[in-house]
Structures are given as C-alpha cells and as structure tokens.
N, C-alpha and C positions, 0 to 999 in steps of 0.2 A: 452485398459486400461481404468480404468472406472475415474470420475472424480478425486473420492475416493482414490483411488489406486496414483494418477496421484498428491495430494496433500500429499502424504505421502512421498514421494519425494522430498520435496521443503526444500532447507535451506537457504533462502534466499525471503522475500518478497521486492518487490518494489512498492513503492506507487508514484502516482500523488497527488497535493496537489488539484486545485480547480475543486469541483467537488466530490471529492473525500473522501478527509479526510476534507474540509466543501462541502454547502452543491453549492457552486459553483458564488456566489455572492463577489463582490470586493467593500466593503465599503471605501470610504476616507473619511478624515477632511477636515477642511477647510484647511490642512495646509498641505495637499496631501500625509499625511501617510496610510497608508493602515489597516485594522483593518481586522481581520479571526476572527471567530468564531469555534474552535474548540470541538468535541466531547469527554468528559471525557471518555465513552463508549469507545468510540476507541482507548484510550491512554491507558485505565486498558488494553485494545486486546493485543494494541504493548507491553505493559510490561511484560505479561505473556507470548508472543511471544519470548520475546529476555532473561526472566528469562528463559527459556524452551533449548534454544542455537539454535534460530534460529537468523537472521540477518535481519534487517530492514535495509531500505535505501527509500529515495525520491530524484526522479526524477522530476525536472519542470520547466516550460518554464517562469516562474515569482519568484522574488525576494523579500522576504519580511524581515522585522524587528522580526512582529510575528510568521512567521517563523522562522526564527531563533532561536527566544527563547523557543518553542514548540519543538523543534528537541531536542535543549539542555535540556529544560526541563525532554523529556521522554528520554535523551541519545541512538538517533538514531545516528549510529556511519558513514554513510553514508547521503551525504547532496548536491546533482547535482542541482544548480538552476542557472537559466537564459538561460537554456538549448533548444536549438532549433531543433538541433538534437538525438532523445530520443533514435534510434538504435546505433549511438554514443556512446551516456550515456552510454545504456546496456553494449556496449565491455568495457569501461571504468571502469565501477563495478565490470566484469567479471575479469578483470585485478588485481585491488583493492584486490578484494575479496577471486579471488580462485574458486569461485563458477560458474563450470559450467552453459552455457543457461539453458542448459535442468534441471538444478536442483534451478530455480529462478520461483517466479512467481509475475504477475503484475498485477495490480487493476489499471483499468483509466476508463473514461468516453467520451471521445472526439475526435475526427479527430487526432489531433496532438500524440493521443496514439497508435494509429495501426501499425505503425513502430515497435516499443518495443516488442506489442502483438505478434506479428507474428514471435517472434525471439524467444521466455521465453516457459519454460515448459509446464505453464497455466499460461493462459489469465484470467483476472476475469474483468467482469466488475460489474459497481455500478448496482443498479434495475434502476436509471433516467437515464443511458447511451442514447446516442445517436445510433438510429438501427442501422448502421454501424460497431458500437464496439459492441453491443449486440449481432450481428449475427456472426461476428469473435470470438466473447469469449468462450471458455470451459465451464464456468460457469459463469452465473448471479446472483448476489446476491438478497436477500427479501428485501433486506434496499437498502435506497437510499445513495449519495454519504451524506458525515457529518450529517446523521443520523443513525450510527450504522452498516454502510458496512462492513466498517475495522475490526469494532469486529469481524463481522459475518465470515469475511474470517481467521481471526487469530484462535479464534472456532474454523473452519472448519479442518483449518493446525494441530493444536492441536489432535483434536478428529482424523483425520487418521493416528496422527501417535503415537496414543495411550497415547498421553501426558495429557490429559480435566480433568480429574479424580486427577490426582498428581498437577496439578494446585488448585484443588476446595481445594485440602488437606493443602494448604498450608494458606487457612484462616478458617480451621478448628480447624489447630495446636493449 
C-alpha cells in the first residue's frame, strides 16, 4: 500500500509536542515557567483536520501551561502529557477513542517516539527527526518540526482522502 493509499485511512492523528508542533527548544523565565512557541500554520492544519472529522490527540512526555491553553485553544479533544510510556498512551487513546492502531497515525521526532511509531498505521516523522525515527517512519515530512510539519501531514490526510478541495471551499464561501 502506497503511503497515499495508507493516509487515507487514518481517523485519528497523534502528535508529539517538542519537536514537533514547536520547533523543539524549552524556553523558561526567570520564574521557571515554560514558554512554546507555537505555529499558526499548524493550528489552521489541526482545525481543518478535526472540521473534516478526523481526530487529534497529543502525546508527551512534558507538561505545560502553554500547552494547555494551545490544546484548549484549537480544541484538541485528546490531551496525554507527562507521559513516559508513549506505547501505553497509544492503547490508552485506542481505548478513549475507538479508533483502531491501524487506523491512527503519528508525527514525532525523537527516541522516546519509536514505541508509538511502531504500533500506528503511519509513522510520520518531522524533516529535523532524528535518523532513527527517519528511517522507521513511512513518511518524512519537507517541513521541520514547528515549522509547518503538522500542516503539511494534516494536507496530506486531507488531500488522500479526497477532503483539500471542500476545505479550500469553505473560505471561498
């Protein structure tokens, strides 16, 4: 089955957060809150993903504030953080959800994400992955992680399963 073929299947994306949806950098204050910089690009991705009825969810091994309000913000209705075991998480969403392994797929960039990888539909990783997850993934993205990956995979979901075109329509209207 071709990658194509292999996203058109998918109702259900999961994401890693650093790395990922940013671009993998952990800014503090002086007062040891944490600060993301998230991609707008990637958030119009998730909204036109989950307007579409597919399903987001994040998986991650750290806990944030700005997190938080970025999930709530784009109403991602799935939220796994502080997570150490990410094959865990999987059966844990797979539960939640309903949604078969074989019909999920996952964007990470890192060591800690190859558990997950190796369980989900497709594997994606970002273009700055680490060669480990590059060479396990199905598909590598042209974008780096929090610069335009996430779009690029939500696109991808879209456009195989015929949905890119009734999205574009929708700011036509």
């Amino acid at each position: 089955m071709t990658p194509t073929e292999r996203l058109a299947s998918i109702d259900l994306l999961i994401m890693d957060v650093d790395g990922v949806l940013t671009q993998g950098e952990v800014i503090y204050t002086d007062t040891g809150d944490q600060i993301k910089i998230f991609s707008v690009k990637d958030g119009l991705g998730l909204r036109l993903l989950m307007d579409a009825g597919i399903q987001t969810a994040i998986v991650t091994g750290r806990s944030a504030g700005a997190l938080d309000a970025r999930v709530k913000n784009l109403g991602i209705p799935y939220l796994l953080h502080g997570v150490s075991d990410k094959a865990a998480a999987l059966s844990e969403l797979v539960a939640q959800s309903g949604i078969p392994a074989h019909r999920i797929a996952f964007i990470g960039d890192d060591l800690p994400d190859l558990p997950i990888m190796k369980r989900v539909g497709v594997a994606i990783a970002v273009a700055d992955a680490v060669p480990e997850v590059i060479e396990r993934a199905a598909i590598t993205t042209n974008r780096p992680g929090g610069k335009g990956a996430v779009r690029e995979t939500c696109e991808a979901i879209l456009k195989a399963k015929g949905l890119w075109e009734t999205a574009i329509e929708t700011f036509l209207a």
